[in-house]
C-alpha angles and dihedrals in degrees: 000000000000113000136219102261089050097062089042081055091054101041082063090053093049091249113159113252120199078233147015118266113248122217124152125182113258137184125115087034091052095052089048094049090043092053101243131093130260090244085063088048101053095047105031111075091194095047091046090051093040087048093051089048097048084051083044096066092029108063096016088248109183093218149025129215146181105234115130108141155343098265113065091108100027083067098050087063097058116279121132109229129211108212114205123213104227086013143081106269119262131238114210108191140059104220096186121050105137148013093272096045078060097047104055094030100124136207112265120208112247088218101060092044112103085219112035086042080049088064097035089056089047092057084060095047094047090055087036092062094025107046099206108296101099121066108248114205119197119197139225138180115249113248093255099044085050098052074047099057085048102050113018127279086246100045093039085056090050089046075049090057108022105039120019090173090066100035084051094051093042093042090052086051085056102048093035076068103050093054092055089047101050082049094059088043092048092051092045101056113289121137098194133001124236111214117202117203098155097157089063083078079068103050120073112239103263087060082045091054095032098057111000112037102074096039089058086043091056093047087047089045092042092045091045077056093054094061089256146112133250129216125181125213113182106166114227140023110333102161090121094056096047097091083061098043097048092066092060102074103231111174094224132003122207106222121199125223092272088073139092108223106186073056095049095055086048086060107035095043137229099295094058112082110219118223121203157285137179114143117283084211102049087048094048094049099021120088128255095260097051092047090051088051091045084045093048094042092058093050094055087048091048091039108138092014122113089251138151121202112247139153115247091256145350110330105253117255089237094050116118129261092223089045093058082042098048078059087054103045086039094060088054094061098032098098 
């Protein structure tokens, strides 16, 4: 019997599957179904593996993953971080406010650091329980959410406008960091690496290609080196910034519901698996029977297309357990 991580496997090499695969970002929604808080999650590598298996078997996902929250990084570098219990955890410091805080900020190792060492333990526990047979994505902060989540998202887009010498120098720290931290997670266990860069929705293209483009372009090329994957997840509308993405040769990219996803393919080309993208929103209020005939409207758009049923973003924490399931059971009966 073919695994999961086998037909993953296949959906990279173009390989025709009797079915999409079916991932969903999940966080807040896995703590709650598997009867903990987020703040456990987020800061419990075993109850954050043991929450995304039990969704796992639950919902017949075709893949786990570590992400949990923005600040994994942003801690490492020196931030102190307030977890809550049934919230997104806090960051409490601004680590950047001003040239010199940029200049002397210095690489942590991912190792000695109580968060990022959190995620990389997760990577072992997920290949401990799963043996293999299931695709493990880590996660890391893009280079420009993370200068956000040190500075401030307002006071990282006016370095953006005002000084490119600082933004530069403070953008190469960050990604000097993510590399180290996909590393860790690849080592560890992780079959692909999910980047988040979710401010990039919110700057125009020429900001994109300016500052962001080729930096995206050296940790897909750094993480294809390591013998793993690479999936991007930018929340929001990002059609103007497609015709840029789709030169960087990123493995899979995650599409929220403002885009159209048959047009996206177009863009970013057939190598590329789309993954999405039907509202969070829509899933978490709708019925059963309208999410199974949204669901099975999108896979006959996608049809023939390298694609994995998503929603747009992270599965809200209210949304029904027979809704997410209706998605499951949908995706069965679509072709």
């Amino acid at each position: 019997m073919i695994t999961k991580k086998e037909q993953y496997q296949k959906l990279l090499n173009g390989e025709q599957l009797s079915r999409p695969l079916f991932r969903p970002i999940l966080m807040h929604f896995a703590a709650r179904f598997h009867g903990t808080t987020y703040a456990k999650f987020a800061s419990d590598y075993k109850t954050l593996v043991e929450s995304n298996i039990r969704c796992l078997e639950h919902f017949d996902l075709d893949a786990v993953s570590l992400i949990s929250d923005p600040y994994r990084e942003t801690s490492a570098f020196g931030a102190r971080i307030e977890y809550v219990p049934e919230g997104v955890p806090k960051c409490l410091d601004k680590i950047i406010v001003n040239a010199d805080d940029v200049m002397y900020l210095k690489l942590p190792d991912v190792y000695k650091c109580e968060r990022t060492l959190d995620r990389i333990n997760g990577a072992a526990y997920f290949q401990q329980l799963l043996k293999g047979t299931v695709p493990v994505g880590g996660w890391i902060e893009g280079p420009l959410a993370e200068a956000c989540d040190l500075a401030g998202v307002g006071e990282m887009l006016m370095f953006l406008m005002t000084d490119p010498d600082l933004s530069n120098v403070l953008l190469d720290k960050c990604l000097l960091l993510a590399k180290d931290f996909a590393k860790a997670q690849v080592e560890a266990g992780c079959d692909f690496i999910g980047m988040g860069d979710a401010i990039c929705s919110q700057i125009d293209t020429d900001t994109y290609d300016f500052y962001v483009r080729d930096r995206h372009l050296e940790l897909v090329e750094y993480i294809h080196s390591l013998g793993a994957q690479v999936k991007l997840h930018i929340c929001g509308n990002i059609e103007h910034l497609l015709p840029s993405i789709s030169g960087l040769n990123f493995d899979i990219v995650d599409l929220d519901w403002q885009v159209d996803l048959p047009k996206a393919a177009l863009i970013l080309g057939e190598k590329v698996v789309i993954k999405g993208n039907i509202n969070p929103v829509f899933i978490q209020d709708s019925t059963p029977e309208k999410i199974e005939v949204a669901v099975q409207d999108l896979v006959k758009k996608m049809n023939g297309k390298k694609f994995i049923l998503s929603a747009g973003c992270e599965i809200t924490v209210n949304t029904p357990v027979e809704n997410l399931l209706s998605m499951s059971k949908a995706l069965k009966l679509a072709l």
